[in-house]
N, C-alpha and C positions, 0 to 999 in steps of 0.2 A: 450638447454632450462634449466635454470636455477629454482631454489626450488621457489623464486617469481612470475616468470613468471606463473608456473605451478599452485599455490595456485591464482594467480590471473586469468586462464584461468576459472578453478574451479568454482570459484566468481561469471564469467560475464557467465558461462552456467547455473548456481544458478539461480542466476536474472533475465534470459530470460526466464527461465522456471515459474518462479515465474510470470511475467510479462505475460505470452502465457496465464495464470492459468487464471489471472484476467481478460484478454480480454474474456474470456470462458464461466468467470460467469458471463461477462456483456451481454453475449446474452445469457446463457442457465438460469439464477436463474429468476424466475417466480415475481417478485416485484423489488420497486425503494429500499427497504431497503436491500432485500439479495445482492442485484447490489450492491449496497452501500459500503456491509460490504466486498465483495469481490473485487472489486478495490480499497478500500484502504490499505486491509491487504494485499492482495495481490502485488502490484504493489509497495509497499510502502515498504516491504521485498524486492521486484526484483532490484528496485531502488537503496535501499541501497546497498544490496551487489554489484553493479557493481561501485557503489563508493565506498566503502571500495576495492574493487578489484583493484582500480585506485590507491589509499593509497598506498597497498602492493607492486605494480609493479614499481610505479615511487618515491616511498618515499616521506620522507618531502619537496619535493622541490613544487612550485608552482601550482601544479596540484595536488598533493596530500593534502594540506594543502584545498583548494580549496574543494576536495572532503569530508573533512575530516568537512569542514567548511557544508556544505552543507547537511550533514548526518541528524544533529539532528534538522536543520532547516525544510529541508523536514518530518522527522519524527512526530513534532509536530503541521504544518501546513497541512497535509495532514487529521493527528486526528480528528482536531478542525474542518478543513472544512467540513468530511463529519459527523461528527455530527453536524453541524450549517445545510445541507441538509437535513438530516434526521428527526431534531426538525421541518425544516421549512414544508417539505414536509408531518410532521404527524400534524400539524397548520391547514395546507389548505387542511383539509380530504381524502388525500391519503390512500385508505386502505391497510390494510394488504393481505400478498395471501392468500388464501385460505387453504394451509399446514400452517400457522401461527398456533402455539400453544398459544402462550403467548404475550398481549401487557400489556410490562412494562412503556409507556407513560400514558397509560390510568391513572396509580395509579397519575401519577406525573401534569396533567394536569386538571384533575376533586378536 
C-alpha cells in the first residue's frame, strides 16, 4: 500500500464518519433547522473528502478530474439549498425548538 492509497483510505473513513455524524443529527437534533444545519455541514464535509480522496488515489485522470469537478459544485449547491429550506421553512411558520436562543430571521423578516 502505497502513501496515496493510504491518504486516500484516511479520506474515505473522514467522510463516512462525517456522513454517520449527519445521518445522527438528522434524527437526534430536536427541529427542521438544527437538522438542517447538520446535514449540510455535515455530509457536505463527508462528501467532499471522499471526493478529494478519489483525487489523491486515481490522479488527474478522468475520475479524478471528475471529482475534483464536482467538489465545489456540491459545495456551493448544498449551501444555497439548505438555506433556500431554512428561509422557506421559517416563511411558513415553522418554529424554532424550544432550546432556541436566538432567531436571527426575526430581525431580517419584520
Amino acid at each position: 500500500m502505497n502513501l496515496a492509497e493510504t491518504i486516500s483510505l484516511i479520506l474515505i473513513i473522514i467522510g463516512v464518519l462525517f456522513n454517520l455524524f449527519g445521518a445522527i443529527g438528522l434524527v437526534r437534533l430536536p427541529d427542521v433547522y438544527n437538522r438542517l444545519q447538520s446535514a449540510t455541514k455535515c455530509v457536505t464535509l463527508g462528501t467532499c473528502s471522499i471526493l478529494l480522496s478519489l483525487l489523491i488515489r486515481f490522479g488527474f485522470i478522468d475520475i479524478g478530474v471528475k471529482a475534483l469537478i464536482a467538489i465545489p459544485i456540491l459545495f456551493f449547491a448544498s449551501t444555497v439549498g439548505a438555506h433556500a429550506l431554512a428561509r422557506g421553512a421559517y416563511k411558513n411558520g415553522i418554529e424554532l425548538g424550544g432550546k432556541s436562543v436566538k432567531d436571527d430571521y426575526k430581525e431580517v423578516e419584520s
